[in-house]
MARTI-285385 format. One record per residue (C-alpha): x, y, z; residue number from 0; residue in three letters. Coordinates in nm, 2 decimals, padded with zeros to 4 digits. Example, Ala and Ser with C-alpha at 12.3 -4.5 7.8 and 13.67 -1.06 7.14 Angstrom:
BEGIN
X, Y, Z, palum, vexpa
01.23, -00.45, 00.78, 0, ALA
01.37, -00.11, 00.71, 1, SER
//
This chain:
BEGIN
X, Y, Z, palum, vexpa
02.98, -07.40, 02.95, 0, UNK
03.28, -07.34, 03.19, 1, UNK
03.41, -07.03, 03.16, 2, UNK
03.65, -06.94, 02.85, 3, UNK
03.82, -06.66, 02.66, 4, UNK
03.77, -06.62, 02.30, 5, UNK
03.66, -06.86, 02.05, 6, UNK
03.74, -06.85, 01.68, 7, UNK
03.45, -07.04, 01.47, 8, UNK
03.63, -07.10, 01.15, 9, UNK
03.49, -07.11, 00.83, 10, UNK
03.30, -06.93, 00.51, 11, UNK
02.95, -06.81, 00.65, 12, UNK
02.73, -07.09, 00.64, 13, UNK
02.44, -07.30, 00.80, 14, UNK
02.70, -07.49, 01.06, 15, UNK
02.92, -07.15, 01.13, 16, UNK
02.63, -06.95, 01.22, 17, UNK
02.45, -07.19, 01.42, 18, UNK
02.78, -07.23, 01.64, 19, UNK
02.77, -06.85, 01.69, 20, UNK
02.41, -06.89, 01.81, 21, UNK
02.50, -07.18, 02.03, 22, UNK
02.78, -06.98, 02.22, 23, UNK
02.56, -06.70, 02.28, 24, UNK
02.30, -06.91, 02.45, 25, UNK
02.57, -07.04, 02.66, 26, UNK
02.65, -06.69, 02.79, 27, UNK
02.94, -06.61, 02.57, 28, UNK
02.93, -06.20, 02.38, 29, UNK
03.01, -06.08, 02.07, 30, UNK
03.34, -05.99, 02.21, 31, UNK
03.44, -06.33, 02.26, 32, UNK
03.35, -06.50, 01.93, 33, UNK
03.50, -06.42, 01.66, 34, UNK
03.46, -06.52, 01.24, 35, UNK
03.62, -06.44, 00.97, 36, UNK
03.53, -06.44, 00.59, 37, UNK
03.76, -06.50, 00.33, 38, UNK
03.83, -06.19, 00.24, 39, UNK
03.99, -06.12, 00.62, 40, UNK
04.14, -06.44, 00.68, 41, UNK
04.35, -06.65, 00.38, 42, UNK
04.33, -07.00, 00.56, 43, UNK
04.55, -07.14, 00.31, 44, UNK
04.81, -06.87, 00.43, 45, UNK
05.02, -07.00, 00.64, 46, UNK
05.13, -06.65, 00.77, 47, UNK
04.83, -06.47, 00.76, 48, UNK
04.72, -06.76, 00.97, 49, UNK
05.01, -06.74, 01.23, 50, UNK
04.97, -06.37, 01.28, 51, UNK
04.61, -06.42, 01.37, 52, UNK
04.64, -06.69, 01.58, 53, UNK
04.94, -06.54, 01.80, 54, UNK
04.73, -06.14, 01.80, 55, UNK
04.39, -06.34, 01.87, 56, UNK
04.53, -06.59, 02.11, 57, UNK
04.20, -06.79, 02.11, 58, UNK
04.13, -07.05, 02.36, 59, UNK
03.91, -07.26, 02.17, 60, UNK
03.90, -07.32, 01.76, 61, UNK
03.59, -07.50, 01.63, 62, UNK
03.65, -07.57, 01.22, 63, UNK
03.34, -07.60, 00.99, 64, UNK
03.40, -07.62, 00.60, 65, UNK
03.29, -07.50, 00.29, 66, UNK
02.96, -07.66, 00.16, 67, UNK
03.03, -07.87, -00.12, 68, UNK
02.95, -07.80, -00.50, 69, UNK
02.75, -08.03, -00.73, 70, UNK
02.95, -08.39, -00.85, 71, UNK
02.99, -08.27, -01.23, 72, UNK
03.16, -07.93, -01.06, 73, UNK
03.37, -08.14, -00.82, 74, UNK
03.47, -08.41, -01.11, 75, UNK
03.59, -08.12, -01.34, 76, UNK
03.79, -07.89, -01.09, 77, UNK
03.87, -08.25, -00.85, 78, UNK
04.26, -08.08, -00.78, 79, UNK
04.14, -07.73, -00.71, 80, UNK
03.85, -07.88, -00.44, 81, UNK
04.08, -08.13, -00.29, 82, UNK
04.32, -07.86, -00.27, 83, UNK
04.07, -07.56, -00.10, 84, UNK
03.97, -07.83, 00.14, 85, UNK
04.30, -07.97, 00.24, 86, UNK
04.47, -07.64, 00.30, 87, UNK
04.27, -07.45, 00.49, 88, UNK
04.10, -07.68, 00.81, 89, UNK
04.51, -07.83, 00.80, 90, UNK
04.69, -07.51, 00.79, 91, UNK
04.41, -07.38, 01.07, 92, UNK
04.48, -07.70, 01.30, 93, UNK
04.85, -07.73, 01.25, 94, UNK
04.92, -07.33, 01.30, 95, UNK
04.66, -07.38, 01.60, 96, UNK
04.89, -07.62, 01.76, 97, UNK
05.20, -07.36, 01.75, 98, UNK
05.00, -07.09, 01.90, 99, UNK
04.93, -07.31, 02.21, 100, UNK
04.51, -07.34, 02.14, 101, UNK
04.47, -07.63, 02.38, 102, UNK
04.10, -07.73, 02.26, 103, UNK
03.95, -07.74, 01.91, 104, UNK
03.71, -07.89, 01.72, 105, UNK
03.70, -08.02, 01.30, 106, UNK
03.38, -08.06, 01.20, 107, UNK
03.39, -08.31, 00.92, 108, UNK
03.10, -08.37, 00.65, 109, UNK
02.95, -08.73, 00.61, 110, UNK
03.14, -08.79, 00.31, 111, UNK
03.45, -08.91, 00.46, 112, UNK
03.25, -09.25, 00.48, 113, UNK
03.15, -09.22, 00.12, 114, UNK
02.84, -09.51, 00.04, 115, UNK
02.78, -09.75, 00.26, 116, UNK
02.64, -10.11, 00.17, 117, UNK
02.61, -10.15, 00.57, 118, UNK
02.34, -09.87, 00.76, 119, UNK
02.38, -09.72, 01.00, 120, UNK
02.71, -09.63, 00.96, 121, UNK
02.94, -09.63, 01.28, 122, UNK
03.25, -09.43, 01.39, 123, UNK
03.43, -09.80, 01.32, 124, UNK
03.32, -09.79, 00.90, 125, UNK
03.56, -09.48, 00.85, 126, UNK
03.88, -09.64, 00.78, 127, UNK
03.73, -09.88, 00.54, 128, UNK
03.53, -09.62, 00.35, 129, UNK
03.45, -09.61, -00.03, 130, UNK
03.42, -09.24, -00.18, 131, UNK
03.22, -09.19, -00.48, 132, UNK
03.37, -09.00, -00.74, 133, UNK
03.23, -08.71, -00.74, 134, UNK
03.30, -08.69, -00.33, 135, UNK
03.63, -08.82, -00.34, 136, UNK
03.85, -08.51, -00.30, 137, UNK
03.61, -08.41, 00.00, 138, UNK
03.58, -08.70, 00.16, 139, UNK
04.06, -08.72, 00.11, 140, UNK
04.02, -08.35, 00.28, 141, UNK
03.81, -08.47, 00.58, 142, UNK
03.96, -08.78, 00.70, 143, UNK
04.31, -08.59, 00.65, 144, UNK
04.16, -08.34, 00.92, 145, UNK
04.06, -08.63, 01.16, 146, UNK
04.36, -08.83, 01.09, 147, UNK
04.56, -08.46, 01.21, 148, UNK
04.39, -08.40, 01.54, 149, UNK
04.42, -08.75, 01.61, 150, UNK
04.83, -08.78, 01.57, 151, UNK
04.84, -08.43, 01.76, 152, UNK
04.68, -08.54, 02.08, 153, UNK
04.88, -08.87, 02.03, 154, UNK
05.18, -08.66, 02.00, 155, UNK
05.12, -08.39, 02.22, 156, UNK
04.84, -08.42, 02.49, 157, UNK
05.06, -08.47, 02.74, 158, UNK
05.34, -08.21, 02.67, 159, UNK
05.07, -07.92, 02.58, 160, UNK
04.77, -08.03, 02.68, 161, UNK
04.60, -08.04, 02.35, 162, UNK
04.20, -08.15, 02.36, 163, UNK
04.22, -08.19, 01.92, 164, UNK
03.86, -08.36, 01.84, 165, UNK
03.62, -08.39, 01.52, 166, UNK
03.25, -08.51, 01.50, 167, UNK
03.07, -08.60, 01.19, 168, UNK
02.79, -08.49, 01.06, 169, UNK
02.51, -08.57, 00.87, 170, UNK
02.25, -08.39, 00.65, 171, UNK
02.19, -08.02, 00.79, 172, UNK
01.95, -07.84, 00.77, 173, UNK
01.77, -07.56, 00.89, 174, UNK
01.65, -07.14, 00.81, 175, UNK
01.98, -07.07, 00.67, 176, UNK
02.09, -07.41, 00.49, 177, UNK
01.89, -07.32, 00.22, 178, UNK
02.17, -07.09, 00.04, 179, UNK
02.39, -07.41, 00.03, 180, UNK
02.48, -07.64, -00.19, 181, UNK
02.47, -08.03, -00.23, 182, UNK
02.18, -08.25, -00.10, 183, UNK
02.10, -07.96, 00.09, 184, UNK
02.01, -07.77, -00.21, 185, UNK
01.81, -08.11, -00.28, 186, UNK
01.55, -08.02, 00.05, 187, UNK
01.57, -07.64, -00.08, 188, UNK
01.47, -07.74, -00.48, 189, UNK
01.22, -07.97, -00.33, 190, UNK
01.09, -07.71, -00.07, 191, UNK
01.09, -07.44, -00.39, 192, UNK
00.91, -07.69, -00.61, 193, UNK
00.58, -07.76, -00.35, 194, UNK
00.62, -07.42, -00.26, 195, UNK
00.53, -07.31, -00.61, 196, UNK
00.26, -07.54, -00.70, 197, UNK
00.08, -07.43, -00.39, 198, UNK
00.12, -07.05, -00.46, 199, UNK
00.01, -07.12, -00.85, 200, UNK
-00.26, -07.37, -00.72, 201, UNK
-00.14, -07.69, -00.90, 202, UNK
-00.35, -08.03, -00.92, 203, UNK
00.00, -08.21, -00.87, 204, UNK
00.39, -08.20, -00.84, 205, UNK
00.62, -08.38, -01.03, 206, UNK
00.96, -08.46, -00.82, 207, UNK
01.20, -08.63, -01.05, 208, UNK
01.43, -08.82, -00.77, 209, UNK
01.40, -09.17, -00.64, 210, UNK
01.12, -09.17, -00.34, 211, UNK
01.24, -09.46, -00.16, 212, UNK
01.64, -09.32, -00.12, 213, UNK
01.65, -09.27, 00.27, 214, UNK
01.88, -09.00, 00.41, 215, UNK
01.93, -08.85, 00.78, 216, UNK
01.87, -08.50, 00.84, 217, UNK
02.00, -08.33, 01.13, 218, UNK
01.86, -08.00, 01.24, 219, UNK
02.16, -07.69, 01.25, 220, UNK
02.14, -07.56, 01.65, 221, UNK
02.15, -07.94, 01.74, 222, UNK
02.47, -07.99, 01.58, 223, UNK
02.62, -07.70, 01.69, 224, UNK
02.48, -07.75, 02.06, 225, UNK
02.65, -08.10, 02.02, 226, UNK
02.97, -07.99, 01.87, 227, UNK
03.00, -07.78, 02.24, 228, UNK
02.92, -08.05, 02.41, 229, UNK
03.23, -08.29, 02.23, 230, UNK
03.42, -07.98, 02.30, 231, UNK
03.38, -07.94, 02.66, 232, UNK
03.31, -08.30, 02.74, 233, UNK
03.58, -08.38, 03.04, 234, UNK
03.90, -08.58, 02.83, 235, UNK
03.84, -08.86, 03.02, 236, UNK
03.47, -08.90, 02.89, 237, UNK
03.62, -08.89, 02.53, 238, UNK
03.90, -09.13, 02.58, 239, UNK
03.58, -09.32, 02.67, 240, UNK
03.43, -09.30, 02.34, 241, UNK
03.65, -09.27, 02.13, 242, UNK
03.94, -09.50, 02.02, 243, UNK
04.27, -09.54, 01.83, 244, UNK
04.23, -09.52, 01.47, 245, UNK
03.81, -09.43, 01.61, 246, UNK
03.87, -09.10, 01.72, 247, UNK
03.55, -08.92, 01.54, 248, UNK
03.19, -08.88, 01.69, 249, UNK
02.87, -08.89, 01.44, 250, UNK
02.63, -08.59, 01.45, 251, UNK
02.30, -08.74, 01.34, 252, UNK
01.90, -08.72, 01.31, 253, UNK
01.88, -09.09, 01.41, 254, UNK
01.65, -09.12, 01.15, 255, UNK
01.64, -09.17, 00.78, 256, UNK
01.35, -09.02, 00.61, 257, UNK
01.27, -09.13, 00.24, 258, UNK
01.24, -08.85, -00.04, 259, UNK
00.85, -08.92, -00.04, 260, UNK
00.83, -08.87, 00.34, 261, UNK
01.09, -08.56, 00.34, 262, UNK
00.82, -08.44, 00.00, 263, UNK
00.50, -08.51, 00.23, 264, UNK
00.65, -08.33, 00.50, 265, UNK
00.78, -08.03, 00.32, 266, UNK
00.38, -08.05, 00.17, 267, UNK
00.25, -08.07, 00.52, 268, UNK
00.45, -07.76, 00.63, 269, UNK
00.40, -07.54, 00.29, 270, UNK
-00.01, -07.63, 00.34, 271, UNK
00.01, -07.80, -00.01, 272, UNK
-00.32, -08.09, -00.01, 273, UNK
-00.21, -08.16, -00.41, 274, UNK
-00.11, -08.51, -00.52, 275, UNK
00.31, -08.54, -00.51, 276, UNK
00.43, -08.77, -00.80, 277, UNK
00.78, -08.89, -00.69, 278, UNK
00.95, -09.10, -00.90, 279, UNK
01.00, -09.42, -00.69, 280, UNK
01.17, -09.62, -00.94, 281, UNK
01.39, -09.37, -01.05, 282, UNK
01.80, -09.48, -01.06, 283, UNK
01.98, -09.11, -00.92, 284, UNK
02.35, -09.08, -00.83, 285, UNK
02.22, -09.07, -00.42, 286, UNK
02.26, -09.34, -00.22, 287, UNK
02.06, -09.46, 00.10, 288, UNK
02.25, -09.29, 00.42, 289, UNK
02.24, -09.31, 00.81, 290, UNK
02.47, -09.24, 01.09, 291, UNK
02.52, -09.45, 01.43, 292, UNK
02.46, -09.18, 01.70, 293, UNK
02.47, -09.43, 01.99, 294, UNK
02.79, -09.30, 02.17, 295, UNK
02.66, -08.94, 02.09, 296, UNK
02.37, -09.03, 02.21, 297, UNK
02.51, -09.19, 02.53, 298, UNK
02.67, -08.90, 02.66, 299, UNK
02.27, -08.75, 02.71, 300, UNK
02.26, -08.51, 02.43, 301, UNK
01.99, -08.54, 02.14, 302, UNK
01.82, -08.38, 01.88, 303, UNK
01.55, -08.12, 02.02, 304, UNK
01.41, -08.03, 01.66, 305, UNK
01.23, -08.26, 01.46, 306, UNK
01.21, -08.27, 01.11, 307, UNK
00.84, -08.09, 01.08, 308, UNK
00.95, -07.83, 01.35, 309, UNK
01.26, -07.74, 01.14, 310, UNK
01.11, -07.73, 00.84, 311, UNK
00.85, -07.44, 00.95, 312, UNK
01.18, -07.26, 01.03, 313, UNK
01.33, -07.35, 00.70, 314, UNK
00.97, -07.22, 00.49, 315, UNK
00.96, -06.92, 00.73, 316, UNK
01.29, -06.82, 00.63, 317, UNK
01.23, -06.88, 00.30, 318, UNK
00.90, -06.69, 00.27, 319, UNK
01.05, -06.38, 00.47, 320, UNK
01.36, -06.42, 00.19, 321, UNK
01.13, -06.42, -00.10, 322, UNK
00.94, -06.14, 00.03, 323, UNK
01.30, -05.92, 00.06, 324, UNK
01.42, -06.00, -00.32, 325, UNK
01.04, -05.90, -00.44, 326, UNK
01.02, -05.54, -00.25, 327, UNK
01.45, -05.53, -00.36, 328, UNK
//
């Protein structure tokens, strides 16, 4: 990583934030140049507070993660508030950035900009014809505003400033620290919770009530944040090279979709559970089958370094040591 001042990882603490942290450190940055802020010290819906940040901080690099996303009945019975939270924040964050003269930052968008997708794997190209769900939909507005806004300010201003404004896509995280999240995260976490319990209470069988055959792509935490420094400090050149008009987003993916009755094996594998796992194969859920293209990711030489197994030992370690805390609490 070349040499830079401070960098401000945006965002409420979560999987993707903390990650990023650990990233910078490996690539030789201090606590001194990386800063976070929660909610409580930073309104990013605040246009001021924002501005006077910004202009005292004087960043040199910006990278944007989200909020994790709440269950669909939560998101179809507070739709304004969420679309609202998720607009205002990364948009305030990226249009003040631009006035304080950050030249390089990065939005990283969640998956369900692309909503379902009759066509796998889904490409950097599907985007503009994307169908949200319902229960995604103010999400999914929120996200593709954020791409759409770093694209028109590099259109507009690349040349004047010298603004490097790019977002990536990513797919399923997960990882040690996922687990406190919401949405089909929480999904791994239940199901992790659920073989985790029958093994400590010595059960013949588990019953997992979701449909076994629904594939979706899991990406392990530290490779997406490794990744997301990589888009960041690619050379503008390379990027132009990937990226297109109306294209201008990378995917962040496993490269792999895993079923819910291999994702359940594996989880049983890890936890040491040998009972039988009845998953409901036929079952109609609200999921649908998911997958990103990674090829220009892919191209540029990165990929993921930790497999599914691999990261779910960090996942049930994490877990175990958490359970252990709350029972001595």
């Amino acid at each position: 990583m070349k040499k830079t001042g401070k960098v401000f990882v945006a965002g409420p603490a979560s999987a993707a934030r903390n990650a990023l942290v650990r990233r910078l450190k490996v690539h030789g940055l201090g606590d001194d140049r990386i800063d976070t802020r929660e909610d409580c010290e930073l309104n990013l819906s605040d246009p001021s507070e924002v501005r006077a940040y910004l202009r005292e901080a004087m960043p040199e690099q910006v990278y944007i993660t989200t909020k994790p996303w709440d269950g669909s009945a939560d998101n179809l019975q507070r739709g304004g508030t969420r679309l609202a939270d998720a607009l205002l924040g990364p948009v305030q964050l990226i249009h003040q950035a631009m006035y304080a003269g950050v030249k390089k930052l990065l939005f990283v968008a969640s998956h369900d900009v692309y909503g379902p997708c009759p066509v796998l794997p889904i490409a950097e190209e599907d985007l503009p014809h994307a169908r949200t769900g319902q229960c995604r939909n103010p999400l999914a507005i929120a996200h593709s505003v954020g791409i759409q806004l770093c694209e028109a300010y590099n259109t507009e201003f690349s040349d004047v400033l010298g603004l490097q404004y790019r977002s990536v896509v990513v797919g399923h995280l997960f990882g040690p620290e996922v687990e406190s999240e919401t949405s089909t995260t929480g999904e791994l976490r239940a199901l992790m919770r659920h073989i985790h319990q029958a093994h400590l209470f010595k059960l013949a069988s588990v019953n997992i009530c979701a449909n076994g055959q629904r594939r979706s792509d899991w990406l392990y935490v530290d490779d997406m944040a490794e990744a997301c420094i990589q888009v960041l400090e690619m050379p503008e050149s390379k990027y132009q090279s990937l990226t297109q008009p109306g294209r201008p987003q990378l995917n962040l993916g496993g490269g792999r979709a895993h079923s819910i009755q291999e994702l359940a094996e594996a989880v049983a594998r890890v936890v040491g559970y040998t009972g039988r796992l009845n998953v409901e194969s036929a079952l109609d859920d609200v999921g649908h089958d998911f997958l990103l293209d990674t090829h220009r990711m892919l191209s540029t030489g990165w990929e993921p370094q930790v497999g599914l197994e691999v990261g779910l030992h960090h996942m049930y370690r994490a877990y175990r040591q958490r359970a252990r805390n709350v029972a001595s609490a």
